[in-house]
DRENTORMI-109672 format. One record per residue (C-alpha): residue number from 1; x, y, z. Coordinates in Angstrom, 3 decimals, always signed. Layout:
BEGIN
n | u | v | w
NUM | X | Y | Z
...
END
This chain:
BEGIN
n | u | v | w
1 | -24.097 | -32.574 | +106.460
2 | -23.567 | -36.115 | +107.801
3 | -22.754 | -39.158 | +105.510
4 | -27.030 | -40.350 | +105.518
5 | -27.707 | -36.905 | +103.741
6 | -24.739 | -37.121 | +101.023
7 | -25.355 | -40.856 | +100.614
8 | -29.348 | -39.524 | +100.032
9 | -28.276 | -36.933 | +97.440
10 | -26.286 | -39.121 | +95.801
11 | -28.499 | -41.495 | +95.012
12 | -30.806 | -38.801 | +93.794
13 | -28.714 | -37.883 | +91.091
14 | -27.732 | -40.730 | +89.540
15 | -31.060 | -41.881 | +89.703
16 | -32.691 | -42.784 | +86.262
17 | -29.257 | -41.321 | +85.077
18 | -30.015 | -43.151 | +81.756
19 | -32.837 | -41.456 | +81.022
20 | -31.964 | -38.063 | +81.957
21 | -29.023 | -38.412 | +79.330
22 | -31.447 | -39.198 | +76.709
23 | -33.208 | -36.275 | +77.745
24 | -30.264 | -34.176 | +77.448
25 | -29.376 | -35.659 | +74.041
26 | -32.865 | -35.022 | +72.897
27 | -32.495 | -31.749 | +73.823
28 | -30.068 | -30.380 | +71.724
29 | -31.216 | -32.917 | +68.758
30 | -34.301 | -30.586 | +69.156
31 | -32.118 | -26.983 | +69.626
32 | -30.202 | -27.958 | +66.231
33 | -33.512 | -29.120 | +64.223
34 | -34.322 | -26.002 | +65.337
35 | -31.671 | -24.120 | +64.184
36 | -31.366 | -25.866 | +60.852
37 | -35.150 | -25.149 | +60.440
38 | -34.341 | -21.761 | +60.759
39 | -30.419 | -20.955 | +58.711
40 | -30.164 | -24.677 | +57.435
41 | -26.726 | -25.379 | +55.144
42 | -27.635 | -24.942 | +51.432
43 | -25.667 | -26.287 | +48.517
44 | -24.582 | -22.970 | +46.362
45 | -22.841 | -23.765 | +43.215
46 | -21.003 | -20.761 | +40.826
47 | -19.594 | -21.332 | +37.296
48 | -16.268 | -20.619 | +35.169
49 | -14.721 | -19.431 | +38.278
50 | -11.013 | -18.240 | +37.176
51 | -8.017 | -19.745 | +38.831
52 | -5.577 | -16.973 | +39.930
53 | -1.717 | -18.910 | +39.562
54 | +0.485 | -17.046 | +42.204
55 | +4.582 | -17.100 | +42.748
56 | +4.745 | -17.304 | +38.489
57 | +8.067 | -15.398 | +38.890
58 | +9.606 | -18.570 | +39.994
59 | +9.085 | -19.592 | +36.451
60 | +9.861 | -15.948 | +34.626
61 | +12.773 | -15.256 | +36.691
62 | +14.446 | -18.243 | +35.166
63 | +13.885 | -16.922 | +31.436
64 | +11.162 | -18.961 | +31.091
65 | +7.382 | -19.216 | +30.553
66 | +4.542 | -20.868 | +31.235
67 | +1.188 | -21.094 | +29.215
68 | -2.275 | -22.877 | +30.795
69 | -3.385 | -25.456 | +28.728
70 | -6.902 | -26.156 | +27.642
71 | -8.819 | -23.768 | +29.894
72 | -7.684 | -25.403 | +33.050
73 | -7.539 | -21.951 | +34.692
74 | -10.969 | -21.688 | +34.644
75 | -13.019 | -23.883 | +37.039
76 | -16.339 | -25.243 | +35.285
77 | -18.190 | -25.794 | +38.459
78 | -18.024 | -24.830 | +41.966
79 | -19.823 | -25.766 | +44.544
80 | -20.454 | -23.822 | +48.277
81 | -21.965 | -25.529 | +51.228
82 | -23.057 | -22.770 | +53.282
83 | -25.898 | -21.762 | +55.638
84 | -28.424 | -19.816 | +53.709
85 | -28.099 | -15.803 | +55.269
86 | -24.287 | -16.576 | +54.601
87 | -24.599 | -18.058 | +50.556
88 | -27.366 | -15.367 | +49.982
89 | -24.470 | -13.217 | +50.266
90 | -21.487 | -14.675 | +48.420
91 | -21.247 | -14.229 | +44.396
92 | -18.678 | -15.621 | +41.991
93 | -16.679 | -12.926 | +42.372
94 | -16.020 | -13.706 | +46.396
95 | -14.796 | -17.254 | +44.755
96 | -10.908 | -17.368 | +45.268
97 | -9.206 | -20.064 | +43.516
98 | -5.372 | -19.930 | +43.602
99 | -2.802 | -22.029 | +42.434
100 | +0.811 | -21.802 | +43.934
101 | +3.554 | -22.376 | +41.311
102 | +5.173 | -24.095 | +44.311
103 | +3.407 | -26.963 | +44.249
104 | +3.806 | -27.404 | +40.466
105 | +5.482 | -31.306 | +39.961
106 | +6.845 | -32.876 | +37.486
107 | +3.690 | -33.938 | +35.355
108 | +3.483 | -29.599 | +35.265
109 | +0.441 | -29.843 | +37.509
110 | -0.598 | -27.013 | +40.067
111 | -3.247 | -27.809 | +42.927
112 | -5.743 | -25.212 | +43.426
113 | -7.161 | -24.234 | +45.955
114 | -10.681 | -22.628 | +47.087
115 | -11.626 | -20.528 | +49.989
116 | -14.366 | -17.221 | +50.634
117 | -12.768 | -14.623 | +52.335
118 | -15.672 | -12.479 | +52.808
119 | -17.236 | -14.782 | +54.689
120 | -14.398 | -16.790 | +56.193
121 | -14.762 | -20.133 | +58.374
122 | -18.714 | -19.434 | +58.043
123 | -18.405 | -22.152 | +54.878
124 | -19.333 | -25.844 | +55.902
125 | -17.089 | -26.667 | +52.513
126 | -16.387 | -25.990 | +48.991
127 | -15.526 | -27.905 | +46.286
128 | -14.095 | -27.226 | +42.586
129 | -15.561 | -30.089 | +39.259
130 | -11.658 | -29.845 | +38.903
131 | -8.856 | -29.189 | +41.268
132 | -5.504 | -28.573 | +39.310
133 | -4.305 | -26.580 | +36.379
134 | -2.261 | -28.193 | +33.589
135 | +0.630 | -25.962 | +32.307
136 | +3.493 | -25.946 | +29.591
137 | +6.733 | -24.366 | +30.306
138 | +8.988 | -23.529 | +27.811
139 | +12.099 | -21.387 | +26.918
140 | +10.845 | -17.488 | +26.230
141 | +12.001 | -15.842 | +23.149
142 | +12.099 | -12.540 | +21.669
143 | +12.190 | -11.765 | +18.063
144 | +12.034 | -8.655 | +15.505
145 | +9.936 | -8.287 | +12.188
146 | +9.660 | -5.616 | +9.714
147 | +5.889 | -4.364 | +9.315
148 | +4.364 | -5.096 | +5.749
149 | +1.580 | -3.324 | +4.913
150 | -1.364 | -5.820 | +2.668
151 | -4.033 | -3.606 | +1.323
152 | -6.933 | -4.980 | -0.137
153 | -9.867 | -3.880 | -1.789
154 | -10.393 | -1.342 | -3.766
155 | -10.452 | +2.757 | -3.460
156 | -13.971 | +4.600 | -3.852
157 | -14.429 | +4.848 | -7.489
158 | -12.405 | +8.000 | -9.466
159 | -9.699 | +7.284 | -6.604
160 | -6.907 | +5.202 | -5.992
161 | -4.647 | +4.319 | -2.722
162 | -0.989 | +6.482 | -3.126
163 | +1.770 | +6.247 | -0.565
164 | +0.800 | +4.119 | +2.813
165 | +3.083 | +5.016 | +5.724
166 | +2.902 | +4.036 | +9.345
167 | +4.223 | +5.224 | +12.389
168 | +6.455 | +2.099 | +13.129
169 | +7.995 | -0.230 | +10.764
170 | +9.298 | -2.755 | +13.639
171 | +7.254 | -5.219 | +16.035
172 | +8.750 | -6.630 | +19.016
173 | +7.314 | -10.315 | +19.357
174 | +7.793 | -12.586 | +22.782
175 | +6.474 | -15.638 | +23.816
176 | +6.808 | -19.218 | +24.204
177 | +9.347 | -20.204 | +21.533
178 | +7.409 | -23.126 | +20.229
179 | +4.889 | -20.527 | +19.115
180 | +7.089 | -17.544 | +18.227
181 | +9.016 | -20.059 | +15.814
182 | +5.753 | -20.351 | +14.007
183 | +5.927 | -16.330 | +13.060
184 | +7.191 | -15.736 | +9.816
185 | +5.677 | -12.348 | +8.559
186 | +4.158 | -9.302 | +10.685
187 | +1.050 | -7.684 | +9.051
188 | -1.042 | -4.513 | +9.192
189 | -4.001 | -5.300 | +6.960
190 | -6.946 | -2.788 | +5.355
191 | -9.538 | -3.768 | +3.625
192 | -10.444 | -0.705 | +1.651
193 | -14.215 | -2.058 | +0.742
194 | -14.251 | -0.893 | +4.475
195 | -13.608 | +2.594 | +4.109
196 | -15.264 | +2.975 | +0.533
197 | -16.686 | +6.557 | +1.613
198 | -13.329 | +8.128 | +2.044
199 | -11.990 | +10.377 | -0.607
200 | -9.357 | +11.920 | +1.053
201 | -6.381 | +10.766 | +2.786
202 | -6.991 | +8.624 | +5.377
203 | -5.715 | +8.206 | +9.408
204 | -6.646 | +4.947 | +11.649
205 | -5.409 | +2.306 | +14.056
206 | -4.822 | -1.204 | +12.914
207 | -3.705 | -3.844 | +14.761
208 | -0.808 | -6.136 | +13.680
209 | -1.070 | -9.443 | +13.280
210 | +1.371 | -12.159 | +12.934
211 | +1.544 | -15.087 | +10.383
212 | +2.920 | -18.850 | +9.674
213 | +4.811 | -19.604 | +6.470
214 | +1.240 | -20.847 | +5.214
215 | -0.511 | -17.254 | +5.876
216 | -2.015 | -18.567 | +8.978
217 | -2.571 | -16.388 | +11.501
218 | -0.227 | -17.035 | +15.111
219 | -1.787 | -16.710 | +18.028
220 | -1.405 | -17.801 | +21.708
221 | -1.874 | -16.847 | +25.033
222 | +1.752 | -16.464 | +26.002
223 | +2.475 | -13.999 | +22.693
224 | +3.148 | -10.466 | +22.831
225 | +3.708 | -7.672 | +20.333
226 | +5.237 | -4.707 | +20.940
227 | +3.087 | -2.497 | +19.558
228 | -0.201 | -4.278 | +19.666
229 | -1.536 | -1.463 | +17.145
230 | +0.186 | +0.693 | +14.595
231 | -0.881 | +4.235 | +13.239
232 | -1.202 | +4.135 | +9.842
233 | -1.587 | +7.281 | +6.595
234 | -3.327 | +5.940 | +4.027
235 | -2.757 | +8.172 | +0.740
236 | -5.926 | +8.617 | -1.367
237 | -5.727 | +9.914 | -4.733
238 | -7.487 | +11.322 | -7.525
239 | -7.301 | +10.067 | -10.881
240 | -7.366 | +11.305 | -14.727
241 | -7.270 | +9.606 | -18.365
242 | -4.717 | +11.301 | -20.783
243 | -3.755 | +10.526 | -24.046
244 | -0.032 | +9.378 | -24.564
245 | +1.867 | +11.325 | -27.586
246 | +5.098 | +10.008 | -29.168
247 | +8.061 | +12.398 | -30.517
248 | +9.763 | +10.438 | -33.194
249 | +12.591 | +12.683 | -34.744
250 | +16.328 | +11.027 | -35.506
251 | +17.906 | +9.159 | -38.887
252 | +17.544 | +5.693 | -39.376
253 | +20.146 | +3.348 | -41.242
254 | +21.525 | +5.280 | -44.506
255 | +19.444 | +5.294 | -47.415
256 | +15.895 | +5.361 | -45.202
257 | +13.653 | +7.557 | -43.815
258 | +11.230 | +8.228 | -41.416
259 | +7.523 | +7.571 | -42.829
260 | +5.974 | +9.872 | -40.353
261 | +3.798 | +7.274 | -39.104
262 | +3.842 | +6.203 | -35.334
263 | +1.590 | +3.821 | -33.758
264 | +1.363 | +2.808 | -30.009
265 | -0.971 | -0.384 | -28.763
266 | -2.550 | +1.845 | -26.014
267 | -3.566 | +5.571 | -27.252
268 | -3.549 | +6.541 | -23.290
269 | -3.246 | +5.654 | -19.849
270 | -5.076 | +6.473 | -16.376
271 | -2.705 | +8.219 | -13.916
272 | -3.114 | +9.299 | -10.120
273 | -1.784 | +12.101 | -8.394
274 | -2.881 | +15.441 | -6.110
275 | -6.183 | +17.006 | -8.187
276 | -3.719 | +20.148 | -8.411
277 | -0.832 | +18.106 | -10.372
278 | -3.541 | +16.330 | -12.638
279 | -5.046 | +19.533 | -13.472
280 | -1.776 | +20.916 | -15.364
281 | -1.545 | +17.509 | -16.987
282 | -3.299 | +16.737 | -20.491
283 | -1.377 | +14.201 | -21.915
284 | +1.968 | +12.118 | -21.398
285 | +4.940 | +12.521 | -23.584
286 | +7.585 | +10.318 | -25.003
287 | +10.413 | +12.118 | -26.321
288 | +12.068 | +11.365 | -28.845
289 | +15.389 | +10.583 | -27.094
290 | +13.316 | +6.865 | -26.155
291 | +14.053 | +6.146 | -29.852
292 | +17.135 | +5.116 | -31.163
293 | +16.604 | +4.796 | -34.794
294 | +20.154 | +4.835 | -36.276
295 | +19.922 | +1.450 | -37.613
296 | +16.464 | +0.976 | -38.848
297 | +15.914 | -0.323 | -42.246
298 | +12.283 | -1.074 | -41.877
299 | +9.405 | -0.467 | -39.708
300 | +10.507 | -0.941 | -36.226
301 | +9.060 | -1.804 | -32.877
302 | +10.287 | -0.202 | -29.263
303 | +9.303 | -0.959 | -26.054
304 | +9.029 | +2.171 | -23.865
305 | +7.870 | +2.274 | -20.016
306 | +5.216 | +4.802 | -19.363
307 | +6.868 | +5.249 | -15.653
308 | +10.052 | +6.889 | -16.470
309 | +8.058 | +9.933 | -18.332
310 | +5.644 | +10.864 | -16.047
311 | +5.389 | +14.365 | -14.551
312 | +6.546 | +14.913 | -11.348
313 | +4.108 | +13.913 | -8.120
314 | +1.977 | +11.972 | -10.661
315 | +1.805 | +8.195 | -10.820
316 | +0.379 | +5.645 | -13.035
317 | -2.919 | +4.413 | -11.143
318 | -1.953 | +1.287 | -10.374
319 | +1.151 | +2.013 | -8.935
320 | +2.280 | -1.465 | -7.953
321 | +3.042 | -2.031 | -12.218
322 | +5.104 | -0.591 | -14.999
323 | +3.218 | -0.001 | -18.090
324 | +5.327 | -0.308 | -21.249
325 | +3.893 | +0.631 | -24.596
326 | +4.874 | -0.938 | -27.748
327 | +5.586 | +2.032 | -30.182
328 | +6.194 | +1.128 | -34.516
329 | +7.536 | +3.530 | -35.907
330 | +7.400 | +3.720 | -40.241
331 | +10.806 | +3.415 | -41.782
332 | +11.325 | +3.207 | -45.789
333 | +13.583 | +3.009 | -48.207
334 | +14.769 | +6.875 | -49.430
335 | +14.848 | +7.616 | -53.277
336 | +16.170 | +10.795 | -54.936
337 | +14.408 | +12.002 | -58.077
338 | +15.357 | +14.899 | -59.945
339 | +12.425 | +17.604 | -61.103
340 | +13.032 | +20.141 | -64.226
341 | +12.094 | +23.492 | -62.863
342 | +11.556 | +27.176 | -64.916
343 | +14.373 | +29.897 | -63.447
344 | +11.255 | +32.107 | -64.640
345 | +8.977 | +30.419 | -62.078
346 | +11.095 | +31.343 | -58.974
347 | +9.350 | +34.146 | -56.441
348 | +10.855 | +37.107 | -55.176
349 | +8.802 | +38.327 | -51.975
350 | +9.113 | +41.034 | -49.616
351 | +11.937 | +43.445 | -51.219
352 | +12.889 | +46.235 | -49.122
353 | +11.147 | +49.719 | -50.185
354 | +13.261 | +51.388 | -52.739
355 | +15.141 | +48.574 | -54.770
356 | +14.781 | +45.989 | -57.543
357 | +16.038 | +42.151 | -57.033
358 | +16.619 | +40.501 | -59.669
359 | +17.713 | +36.469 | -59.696
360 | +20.995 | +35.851 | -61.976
361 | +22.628 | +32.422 | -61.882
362 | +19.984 | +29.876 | -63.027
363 | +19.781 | +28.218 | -66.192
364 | +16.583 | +28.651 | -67.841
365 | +15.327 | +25.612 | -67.267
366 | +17.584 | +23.830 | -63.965
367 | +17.285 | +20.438 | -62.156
368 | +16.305 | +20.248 | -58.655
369 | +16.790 | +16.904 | -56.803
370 | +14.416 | +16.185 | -54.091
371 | +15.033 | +13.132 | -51.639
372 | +12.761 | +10.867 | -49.707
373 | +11.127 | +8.225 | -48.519
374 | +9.148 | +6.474 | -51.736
375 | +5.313 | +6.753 | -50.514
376 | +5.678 | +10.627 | -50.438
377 | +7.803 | +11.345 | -53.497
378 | +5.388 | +9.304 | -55.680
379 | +2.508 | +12.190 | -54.621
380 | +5.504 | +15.182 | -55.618
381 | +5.317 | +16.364 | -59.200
382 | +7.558 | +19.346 | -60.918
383 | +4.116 | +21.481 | -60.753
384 | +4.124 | +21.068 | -56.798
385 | +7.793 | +22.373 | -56.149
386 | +8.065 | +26.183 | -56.323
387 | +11.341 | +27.688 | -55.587
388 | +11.203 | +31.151 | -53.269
389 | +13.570 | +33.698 | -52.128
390 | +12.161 | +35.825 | -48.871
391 | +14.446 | +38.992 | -49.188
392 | +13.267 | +40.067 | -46.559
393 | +14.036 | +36.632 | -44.036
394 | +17.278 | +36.515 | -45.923
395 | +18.428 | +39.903 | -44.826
396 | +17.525 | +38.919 | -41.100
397 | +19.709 | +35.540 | -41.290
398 | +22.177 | +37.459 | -42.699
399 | +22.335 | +40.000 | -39.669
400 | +21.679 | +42.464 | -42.168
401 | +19.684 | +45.944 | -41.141
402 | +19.787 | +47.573 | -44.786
403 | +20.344 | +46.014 | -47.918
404 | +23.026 | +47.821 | -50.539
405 | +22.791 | +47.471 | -54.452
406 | +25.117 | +44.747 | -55.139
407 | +25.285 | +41.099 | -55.639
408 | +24.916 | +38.427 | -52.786
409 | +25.144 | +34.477 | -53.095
410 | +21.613 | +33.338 | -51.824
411 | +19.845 | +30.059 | -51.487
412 | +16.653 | +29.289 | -52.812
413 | +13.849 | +27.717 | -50.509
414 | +11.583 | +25.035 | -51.898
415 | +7.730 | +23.932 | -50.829
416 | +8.678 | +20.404 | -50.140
417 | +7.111 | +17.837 | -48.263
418 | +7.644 | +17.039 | -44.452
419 | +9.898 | +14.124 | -44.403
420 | +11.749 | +15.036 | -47.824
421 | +14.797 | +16.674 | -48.157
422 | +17.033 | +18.437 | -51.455
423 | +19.816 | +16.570 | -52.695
424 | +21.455 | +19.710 | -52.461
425 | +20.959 | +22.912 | -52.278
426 | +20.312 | +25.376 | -54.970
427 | +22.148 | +28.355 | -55.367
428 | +21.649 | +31.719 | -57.308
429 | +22.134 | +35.237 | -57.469
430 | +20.688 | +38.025 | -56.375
431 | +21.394 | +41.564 | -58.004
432 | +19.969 | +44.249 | -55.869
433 | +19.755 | +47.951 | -57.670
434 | +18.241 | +51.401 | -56.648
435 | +15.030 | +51.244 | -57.663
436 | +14.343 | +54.116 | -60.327
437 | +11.422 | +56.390 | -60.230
438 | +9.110 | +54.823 | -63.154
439 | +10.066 | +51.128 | -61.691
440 | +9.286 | +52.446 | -58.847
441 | +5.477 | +53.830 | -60.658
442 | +5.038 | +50.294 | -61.485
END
């Protein structure tokens, strides 16, 4: 080709060379409108989207740990500029936001970032309403507390709550030690209005909660308890009215005696216990070594607690009191008076087959001195006292298996009054003889 044709070619080409760039730009204005009419970029948008904080053992290696403040690990609003067939496909979950504990600085601020794996470098952009996370780092501390048990409420009716065990008695707190010095108590907590249907003993899972020195509950985000839950036996018992009875016996102060009367200000109490120990129990007794009456001159008054006489595996039915009783017991003043008997009027009973008894030893008429407390020896009269001699019981105290003719010292019994006593006793005695054959006719 000589230099006229090149110079000729040339000239075509760059010929109008403005307007063939316009043309070209047009050209691909058009193939992109085109394009974008087709898969344009849409504006997708995804809410709460958590922020996942990596490298934290930079912080928990040192002994410390770190707690997100005010929900700043959780995005409000993210927004995804992506072509449509590519957004149609991405949910919140395909969200990542991360924030490196690497870049935390000294206003305890972490950057976060966004990105869409599944889909890659197809995203034109994405953008978070918020692009840090604010933490608090502090010391971590452990602690121990004992498990208390607060039952509420109140067992089905006819029932009452026993013995309440659990299967630990320890929790294991951790956590920022701002918050863990809040935590003064450890609680399991049952409300028994819950479980009002139950009438036998009782299994479940409670979880434990922890408490301020006000009774408010501790909580955070950075706290831990170790168990979360506890096991816990919940004892549910039957329960049974019974009448309380007193045994008063003893001497009060010389010269008194015991009235016989005994009041208590409750006449009986409601206990709790297995149905098969309530069944054997009818009533609650205070024996008489609870009274120490060795210097009473007057009525007297005695406290006595309930608790310490109660059967074994039965309990009062509320459990979480004592019950004491106030018990008066009569005392009085003791006077002797002296009563002019008949020897004639003693009786001799039950005399062995065979013999006669006769009674030698008393004056005709004899004085037998009865003593006791005044408001029962002003209802005794001579006409009431009648002395007796069983031969028969005598023989037996005696040890004796046959009884000879002869003469034995005996003592005479008398019909007194409960609470009375004889000055002394009275003595005669008995002449025992073969009985002959027309005594024995009569």
């Amino acid at each position: 080709m000589d230099n006229k044709e090149k110079q000729t070619r040339s000239k075509r080409l760059t010929r109008n060379l403005g307007l063939k760039i316009v043309s070209f730009l047009l050209a691909v204005a058009l193939w992109l409108l085109v394009v974008n009419i087709d898969d344009p970029v849409v504006r997708w948008t995804y809410l709460d989207v958590p922020v996942t904080i990596k490298n934290a053992d930079i912080i928990t290696n040192q002994g410390m740990i770190y707690e997100v403040l005010d929900n700043t690990d959780v995005i409000p609003r993210v927004t995804v500029y992506a072509p449509r067939s590519v957004g149609e496909n991405i949910s919140k979950s395909d969200i990542v936001a991360t924030a490196d504990m690497n870049t935390l600085n000294s206003l305890n601020i972490l950057q976060v970032e966004f990105s869409v794996p599944k889909v890659g470098s197809k995203v034109s952009d994405i953008r978070g309403s918020s692009d840090s996370v604010r933490v608090s780092i502090e010391n971590r501390k452990n602690i121990q507390k004992v498990l208390k048990t607060n039952i509420t409420g109140e067992a089905p009716e006819g029932y009452v709550v026993g013995n309440v065990s659990t299967d630990q008695n320890l929790v294991r707190v951790a956590g920022a030690e701002s918050i863990v010095d809040r935590v003064e108590s450890a609680n399991i907590n049952i409300d028994m209005s819950t479980l009002s249907e139950f009438t036998s003993d009782i299994t479940t899972s409670v979880p434990v909660r922890l408490y301020d020195a006000d009774g408010n509950e501790v909580e955070g985000s950075t706290l831990t308890k170790n168990p979360e839950n506890v096991m816990i036996t919940i004892e549910i018992l039957s329960t049974k009215e019974v009448p309380l009875r007193f045994e008063v016996e003893g001497e009060p102060a010389e010269g008194y005696g015991l009235t016989g009367l005994v009041t208590g200000d409750m006449e009986t109490v409601r206990i709790a216990g297995r149905r098969s120990a309530l069944g054997n129990v009818n009533e609650i007794v205070i024996p008489k070594e609870a009274f120490d009456l060795s210097e009473a001159r007057e009525d007297t008054t005695m406290t006595v607690d309930v608790c310490d006489y109660l059967p074994e595996n039965v309990l009062l039915a509320d459990k979480s009191t004592t019950l004491p009783v106030n018990v008066t017991i009569g005392v009085e003043r003791e006077t002797t008076i002296g009563y002019t008997l008949r020897a004639e009027d003693v009786q001799i009973a039950n005399i062995p087959e065979g013999l006669n008894c006769e009674l030698e030893g008393l004056e005709e008429e004899y004085t037998v001195s009865v003593t006791g407390i005044r408001s029962v020896m002003n209802g005794i009269s001579a006409k009431d006292l009648t002395g007796v001699l069983d031969v028969t019981a005598w023989m037996q105290e005696q040890g004796l298996r046959e009884l000879q003719p002869g003469s034995y010292s005996v003592t005479l019994l008398y019909n007194i009054p409960e609470y009375t006593e004889l000055e002394r006793p009275v003595m005669a005695i008995l002449v025992v003889s073969e009985g002959t054959e027309e005594s024995t006719e009569e």
